[in-house]
Backbone as CSV, one residue per row, in Angstrom:
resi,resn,N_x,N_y,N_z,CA_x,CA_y,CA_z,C_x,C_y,C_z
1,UNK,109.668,108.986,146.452,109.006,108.753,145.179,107.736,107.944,145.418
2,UNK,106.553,107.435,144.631,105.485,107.432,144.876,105.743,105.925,144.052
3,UNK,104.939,105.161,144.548,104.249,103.365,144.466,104.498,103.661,142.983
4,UNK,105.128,102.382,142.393,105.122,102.247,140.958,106.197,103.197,140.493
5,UNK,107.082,103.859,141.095,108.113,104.745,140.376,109.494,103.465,139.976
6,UNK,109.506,102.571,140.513,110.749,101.732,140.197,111.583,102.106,141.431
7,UNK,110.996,102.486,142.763,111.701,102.177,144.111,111.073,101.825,144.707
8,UNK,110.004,101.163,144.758,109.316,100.123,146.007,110.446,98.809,146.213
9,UNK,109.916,99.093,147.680,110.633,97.643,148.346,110.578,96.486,147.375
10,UNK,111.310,95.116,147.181,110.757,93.984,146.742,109.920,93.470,147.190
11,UNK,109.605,93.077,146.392,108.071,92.014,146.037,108.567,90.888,147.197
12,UNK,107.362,90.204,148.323,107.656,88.969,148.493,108.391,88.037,148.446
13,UNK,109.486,87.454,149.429,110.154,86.306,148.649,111.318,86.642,147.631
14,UNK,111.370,87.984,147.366,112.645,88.649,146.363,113.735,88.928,147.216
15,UNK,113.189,89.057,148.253,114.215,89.952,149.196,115.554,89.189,148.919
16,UNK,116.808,89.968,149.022,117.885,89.279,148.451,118.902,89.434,150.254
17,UNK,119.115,88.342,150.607,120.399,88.560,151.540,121.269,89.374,151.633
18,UNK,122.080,90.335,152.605,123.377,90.612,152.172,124.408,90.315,151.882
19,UNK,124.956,90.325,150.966,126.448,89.993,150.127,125.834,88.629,149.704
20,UNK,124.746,88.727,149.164,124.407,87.874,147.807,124.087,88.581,146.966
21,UNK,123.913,88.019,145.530,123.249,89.164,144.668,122.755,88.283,143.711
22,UNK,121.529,88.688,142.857,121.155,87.746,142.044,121.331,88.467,140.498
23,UNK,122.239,89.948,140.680,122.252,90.552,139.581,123.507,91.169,139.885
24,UNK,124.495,91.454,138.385,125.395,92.372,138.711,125.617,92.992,137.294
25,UNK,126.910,93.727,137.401,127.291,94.760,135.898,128.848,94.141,134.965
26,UNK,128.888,94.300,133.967,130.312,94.478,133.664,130.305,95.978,133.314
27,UNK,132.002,96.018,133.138,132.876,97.238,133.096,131.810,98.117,132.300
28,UNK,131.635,97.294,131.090,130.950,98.305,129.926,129.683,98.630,130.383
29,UNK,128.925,97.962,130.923,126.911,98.460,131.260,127.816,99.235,132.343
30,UNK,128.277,99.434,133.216,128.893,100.436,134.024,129.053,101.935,133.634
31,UNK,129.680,101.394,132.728,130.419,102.891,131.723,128.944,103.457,131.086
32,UNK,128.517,102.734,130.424,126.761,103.131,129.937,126.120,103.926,130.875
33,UNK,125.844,103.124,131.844,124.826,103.865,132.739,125.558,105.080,133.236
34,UNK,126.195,105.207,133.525,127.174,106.585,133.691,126.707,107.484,133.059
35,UNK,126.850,107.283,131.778,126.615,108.187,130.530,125.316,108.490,130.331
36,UNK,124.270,107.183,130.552,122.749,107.384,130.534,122.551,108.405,131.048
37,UNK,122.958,108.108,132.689,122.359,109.127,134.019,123.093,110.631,133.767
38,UNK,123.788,110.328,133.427,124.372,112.303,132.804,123.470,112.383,131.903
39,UNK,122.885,112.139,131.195,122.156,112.185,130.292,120.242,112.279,130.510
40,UNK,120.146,111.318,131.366,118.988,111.531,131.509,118.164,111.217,133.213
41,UNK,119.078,111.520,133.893,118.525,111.297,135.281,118.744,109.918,135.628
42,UNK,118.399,109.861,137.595,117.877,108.369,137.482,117.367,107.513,136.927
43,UNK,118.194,106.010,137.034,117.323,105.131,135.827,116.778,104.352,136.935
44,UNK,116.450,103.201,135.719,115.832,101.693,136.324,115.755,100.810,135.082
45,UNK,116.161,99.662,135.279,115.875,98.472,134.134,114.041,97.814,134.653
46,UNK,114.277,97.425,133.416,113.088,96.385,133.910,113.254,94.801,132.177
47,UNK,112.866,94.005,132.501,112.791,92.837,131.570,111.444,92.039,131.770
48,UNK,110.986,92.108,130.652,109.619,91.480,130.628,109.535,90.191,130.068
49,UNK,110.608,89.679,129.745,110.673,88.311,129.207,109.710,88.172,127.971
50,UNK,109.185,88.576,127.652,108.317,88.768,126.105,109.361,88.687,125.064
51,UNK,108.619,88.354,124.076,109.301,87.944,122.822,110.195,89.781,122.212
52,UNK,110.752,89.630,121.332,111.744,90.337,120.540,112.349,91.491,121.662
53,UNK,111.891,92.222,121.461,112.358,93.284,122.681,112.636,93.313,124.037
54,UNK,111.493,92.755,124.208,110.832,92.239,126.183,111.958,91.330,126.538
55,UNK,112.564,90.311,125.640,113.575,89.691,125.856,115.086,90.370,126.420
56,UNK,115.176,91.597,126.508,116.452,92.090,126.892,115.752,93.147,127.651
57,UNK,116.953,93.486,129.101,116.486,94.328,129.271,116.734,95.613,129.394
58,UNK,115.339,96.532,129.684,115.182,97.613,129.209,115.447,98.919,129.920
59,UNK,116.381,99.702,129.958,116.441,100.837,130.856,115.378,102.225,130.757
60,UNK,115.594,102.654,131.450,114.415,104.095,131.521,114.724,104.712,132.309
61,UNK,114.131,105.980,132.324,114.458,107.064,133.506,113.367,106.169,134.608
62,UNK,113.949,106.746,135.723,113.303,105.841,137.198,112.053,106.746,137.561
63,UNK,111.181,105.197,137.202,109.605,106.171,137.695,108.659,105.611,135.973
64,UNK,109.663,105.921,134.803,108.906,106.167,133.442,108.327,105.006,133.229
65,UNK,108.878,103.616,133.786,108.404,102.450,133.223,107.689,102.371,135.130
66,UNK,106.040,101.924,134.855,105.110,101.709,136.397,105.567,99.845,136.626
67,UNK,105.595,99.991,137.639,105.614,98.517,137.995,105.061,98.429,138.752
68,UNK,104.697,96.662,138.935,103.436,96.763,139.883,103.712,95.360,140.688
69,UNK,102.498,94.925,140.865,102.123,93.207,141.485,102.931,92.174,141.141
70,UNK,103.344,92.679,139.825,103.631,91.142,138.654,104.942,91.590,137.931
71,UNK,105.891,92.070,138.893,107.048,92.794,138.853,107.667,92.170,140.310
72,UNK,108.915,91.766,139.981,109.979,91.503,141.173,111.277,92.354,141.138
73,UNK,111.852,92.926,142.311,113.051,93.860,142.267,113.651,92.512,142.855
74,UNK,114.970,92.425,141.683,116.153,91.945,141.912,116.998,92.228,142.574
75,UNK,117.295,93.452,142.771,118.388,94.337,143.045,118.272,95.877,142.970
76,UNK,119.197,96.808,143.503,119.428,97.848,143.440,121.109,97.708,142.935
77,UNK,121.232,97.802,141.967,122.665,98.114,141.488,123.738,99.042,141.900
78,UNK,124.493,99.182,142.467,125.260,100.284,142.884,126.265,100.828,141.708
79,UNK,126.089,101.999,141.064,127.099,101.740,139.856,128.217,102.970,139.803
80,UNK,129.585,103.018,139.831,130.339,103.800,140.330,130.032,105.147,139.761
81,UNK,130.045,106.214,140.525,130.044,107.551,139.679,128.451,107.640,139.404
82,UNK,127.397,107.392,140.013,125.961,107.381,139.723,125.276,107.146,141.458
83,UNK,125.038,108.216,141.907,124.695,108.625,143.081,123.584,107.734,143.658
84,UNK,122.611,107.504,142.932,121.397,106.502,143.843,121.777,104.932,142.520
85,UNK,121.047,103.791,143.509,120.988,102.868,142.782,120.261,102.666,141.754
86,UNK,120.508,101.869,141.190,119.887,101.256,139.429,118.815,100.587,139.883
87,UNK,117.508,100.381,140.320,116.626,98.936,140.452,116.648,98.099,138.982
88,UNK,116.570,96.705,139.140,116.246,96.009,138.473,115.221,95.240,138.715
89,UNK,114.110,95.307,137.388,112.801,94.617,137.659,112.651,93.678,136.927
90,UNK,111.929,92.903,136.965,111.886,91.593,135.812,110.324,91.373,136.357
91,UNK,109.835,90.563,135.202,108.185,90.372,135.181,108.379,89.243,135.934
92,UNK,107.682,89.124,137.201,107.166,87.632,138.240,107.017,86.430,137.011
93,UNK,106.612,86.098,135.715,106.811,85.054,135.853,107.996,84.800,135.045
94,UNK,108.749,85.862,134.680,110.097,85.759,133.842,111.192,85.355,135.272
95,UNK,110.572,85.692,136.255,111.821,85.293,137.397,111.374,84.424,137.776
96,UNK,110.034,83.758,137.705,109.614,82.170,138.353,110.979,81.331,137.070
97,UNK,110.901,81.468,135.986,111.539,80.681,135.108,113.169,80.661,135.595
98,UNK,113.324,82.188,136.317,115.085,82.662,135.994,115.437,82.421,137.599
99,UNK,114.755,82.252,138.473,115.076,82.459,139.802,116.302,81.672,140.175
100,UNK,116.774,80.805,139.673,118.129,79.548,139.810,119.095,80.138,139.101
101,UNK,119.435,81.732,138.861,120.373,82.158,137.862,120.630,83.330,138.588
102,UNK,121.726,83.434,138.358,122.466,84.824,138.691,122.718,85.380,137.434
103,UNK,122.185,86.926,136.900,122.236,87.773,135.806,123.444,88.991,135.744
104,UNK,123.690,88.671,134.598,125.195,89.784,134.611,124.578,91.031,133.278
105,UNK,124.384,92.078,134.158,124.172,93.041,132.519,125.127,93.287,131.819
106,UNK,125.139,93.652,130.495,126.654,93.702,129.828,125.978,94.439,128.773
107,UNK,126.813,94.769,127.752,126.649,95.750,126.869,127.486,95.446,125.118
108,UNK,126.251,95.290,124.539,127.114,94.852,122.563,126.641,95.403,121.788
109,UNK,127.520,96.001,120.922,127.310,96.895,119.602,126.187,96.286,118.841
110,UNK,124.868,97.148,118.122,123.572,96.655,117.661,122.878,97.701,118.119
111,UNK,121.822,97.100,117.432,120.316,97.903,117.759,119.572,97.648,118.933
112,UNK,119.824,98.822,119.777,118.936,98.500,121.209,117.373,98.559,120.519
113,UNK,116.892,98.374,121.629,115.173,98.604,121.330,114.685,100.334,121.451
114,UNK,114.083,100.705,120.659,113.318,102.117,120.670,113.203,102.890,122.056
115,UNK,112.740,102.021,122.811,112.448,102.142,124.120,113.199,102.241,125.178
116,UNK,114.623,101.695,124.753,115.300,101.700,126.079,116.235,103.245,125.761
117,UNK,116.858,103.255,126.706,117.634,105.064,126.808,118.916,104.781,125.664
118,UNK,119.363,103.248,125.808,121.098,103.116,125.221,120.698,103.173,123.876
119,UNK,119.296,103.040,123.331,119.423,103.201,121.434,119.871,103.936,120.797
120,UNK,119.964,104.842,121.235,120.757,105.771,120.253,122.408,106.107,119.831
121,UNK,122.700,105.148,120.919,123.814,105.233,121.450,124.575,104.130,120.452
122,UNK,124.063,103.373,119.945,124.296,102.072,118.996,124.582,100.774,119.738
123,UNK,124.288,100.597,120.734,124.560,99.284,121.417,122.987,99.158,121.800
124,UNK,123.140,97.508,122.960,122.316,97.330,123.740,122.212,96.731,124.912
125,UNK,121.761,96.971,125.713,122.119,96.193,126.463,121.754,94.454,126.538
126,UNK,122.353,93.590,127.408,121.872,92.223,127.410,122.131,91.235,128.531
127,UNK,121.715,90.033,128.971,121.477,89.675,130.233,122.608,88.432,130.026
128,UNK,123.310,88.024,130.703,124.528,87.172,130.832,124.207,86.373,131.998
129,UNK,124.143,84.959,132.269,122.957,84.021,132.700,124.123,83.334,133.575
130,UNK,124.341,82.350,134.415,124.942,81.047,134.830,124.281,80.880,135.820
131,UNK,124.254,79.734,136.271,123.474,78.965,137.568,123.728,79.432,139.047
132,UNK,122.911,79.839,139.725,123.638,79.906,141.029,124.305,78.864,141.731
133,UNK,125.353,79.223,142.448,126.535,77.933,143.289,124.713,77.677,144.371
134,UNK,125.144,76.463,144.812,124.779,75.821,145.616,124.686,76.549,147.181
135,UNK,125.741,77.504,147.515,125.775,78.517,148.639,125.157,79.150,148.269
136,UNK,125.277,79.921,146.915,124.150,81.162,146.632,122.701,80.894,146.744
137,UNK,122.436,79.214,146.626,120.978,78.683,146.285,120.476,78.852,147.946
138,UNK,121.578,78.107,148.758,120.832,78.279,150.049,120.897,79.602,150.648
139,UNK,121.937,80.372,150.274,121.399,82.005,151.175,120.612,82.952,150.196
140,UNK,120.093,82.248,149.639,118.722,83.109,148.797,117.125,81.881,149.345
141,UNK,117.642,81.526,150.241,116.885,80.332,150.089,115.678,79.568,148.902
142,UNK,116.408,79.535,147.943,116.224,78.872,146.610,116.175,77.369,146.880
């Protein structure tokens, strides 16, 4: 796929250790993306930390949302029953703020945003926060 599709390497300094993670799923965003990707191909999240919408984040087919400079990959999600990984992007300075947190995606009945794939679906998705342990801080070197 081509620069800006939502599979470039991470950004600088993102790079995540193995068997750390600074992002993961519950059961239900699991079951979602399942259903997305039957539905509409490879995805990719991305979160822009912006007010109303930008605040949660946002799925898309992989490639539809460009990312660039001022974009960090968190992760590649592995999600059962969905053949390539999920990237997750977040805007560089929404992860300067979040970088001391480990993110859990999860999934609650409501109005997604227009934009993301799960709206229609009547949920949305949303970001589930706690601090990284002190091991996680040093093998991310945080």
């Amino acid at each position: 796929m081509a620069a800006g599709d939502g599979w470039e390497a991470p950004c600088a300094g993102a790079a995540v250790p193995e068997g750390t993670s600074r992002i993961a799923l519950t059961a239900a965003a699991t079951e979602l993306l399942r259903l997305l990707r039957d539905q509409h191909g490879p995805l990719m999240f991305h979160q822009s930390g912006g007010c109303c919408d930008g605040s949660a984040p946002m799925c898309y087919p992989a490639g539809e949302f460009r990312t660039g400079a001022s974009d960090v990959l968190l992760g590649r999600l592995s999600v059962a029953g969905v053949p390539e990984p999920v990237g997750f992007w977040m805007a560089a300075d929404q992860f300067a703020r979040w970088r001391h947190t480990h993110l859990t995606v999860d999934v609650v009945p409501g109005r997604g945003s227009g934009f993301s794939l799960e709206a229609p679906e009547g949920v949305r998705f949303l970001i589930r926060s706690r601090l990284l342990t002190e091991e996680e801080r040093d093998r991310l070197g945080d």
